[in-house]
C-alpha positions in Angstrom: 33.2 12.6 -26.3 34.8 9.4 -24.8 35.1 11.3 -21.3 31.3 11.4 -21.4 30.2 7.6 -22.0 31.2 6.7 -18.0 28.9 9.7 -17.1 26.8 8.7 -18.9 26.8 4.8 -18.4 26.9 5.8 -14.1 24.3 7.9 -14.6 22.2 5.2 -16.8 23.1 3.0 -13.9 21.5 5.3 -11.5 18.4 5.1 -12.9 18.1 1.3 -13.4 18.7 1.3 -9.7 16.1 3.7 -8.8 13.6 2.0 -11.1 14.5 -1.5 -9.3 13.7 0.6 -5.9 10.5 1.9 -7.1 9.3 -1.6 -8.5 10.1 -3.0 -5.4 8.0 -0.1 -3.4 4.9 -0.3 -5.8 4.8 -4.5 -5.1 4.8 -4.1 -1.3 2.0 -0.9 -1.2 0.2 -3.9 -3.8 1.3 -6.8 -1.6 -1.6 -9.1 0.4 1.4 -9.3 3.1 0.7 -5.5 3.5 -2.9 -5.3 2.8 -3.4 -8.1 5.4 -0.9 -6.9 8.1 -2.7 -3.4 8.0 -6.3 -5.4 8.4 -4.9 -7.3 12.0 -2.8 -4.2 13.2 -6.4 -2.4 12.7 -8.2 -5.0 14.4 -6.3 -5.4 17.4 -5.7 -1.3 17.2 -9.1 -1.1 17.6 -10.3 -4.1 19.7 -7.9 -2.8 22.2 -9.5 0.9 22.2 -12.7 -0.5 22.5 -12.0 -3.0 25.9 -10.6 0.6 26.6 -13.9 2.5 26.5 -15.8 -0.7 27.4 -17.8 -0.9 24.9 -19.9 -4.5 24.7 -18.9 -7.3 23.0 -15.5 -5.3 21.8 -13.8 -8.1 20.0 -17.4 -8.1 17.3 -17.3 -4.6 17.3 -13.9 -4.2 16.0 -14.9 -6.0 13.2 -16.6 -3.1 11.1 -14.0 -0.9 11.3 -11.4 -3.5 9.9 -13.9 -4.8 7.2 -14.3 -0.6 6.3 -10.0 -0.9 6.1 -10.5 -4.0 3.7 -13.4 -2.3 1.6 -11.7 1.1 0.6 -8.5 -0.8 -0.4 -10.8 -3.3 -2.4 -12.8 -0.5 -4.0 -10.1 2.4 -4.3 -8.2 -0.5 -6.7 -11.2 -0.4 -9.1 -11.6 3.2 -8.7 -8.1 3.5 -9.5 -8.0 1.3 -12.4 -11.0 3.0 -13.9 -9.7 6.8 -12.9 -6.2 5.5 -14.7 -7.9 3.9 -18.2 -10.0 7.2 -18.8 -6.7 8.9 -18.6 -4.2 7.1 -21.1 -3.1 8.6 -24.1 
């Protein structure tokens, strides 16, 4: 029985470090450092596309694709929030 509790304690320390990696995935997916990194990569993704293809004035027209970027993560949080409450136990 003895020969089990370091199996057991390494194996309990395992998991504490895998929770300790997850928590520290699920803050940076939440982070405004992400959210707001994504939002200028799109911009400048897609203001440099659109001097690409010429389109007029392509520094406003990147605009509503980034503000569509910055919507669905504002809205899919509710969504989520609201999907996830209907679903506890």
């Amino acid at each position: 029985m003895t020969s089990d509790l370091p199996s057991i304690a390494e194996r309990v320390s395992a998991i504490e470090a895998r929770n300790r990696r997850v928590e520290l995935e699920k803050a940076w997916e939440v982070s405004a450092l992400r959210r707001y990194s994504i939002l200028l990569l799109t911009y400048f993704l897609t203001l440099l596309v659109f001097y690409l293809i010429g389109v007029e004035r392509f520094w406003l027209s990147a605009i509503i694709p980034t503000l569509g970027y910055l919507l669905s993560t504002l809205s899919i949080s509710l969504l989520k929030n609201w999907w996830l409450t209907k679903r506890e136990f």
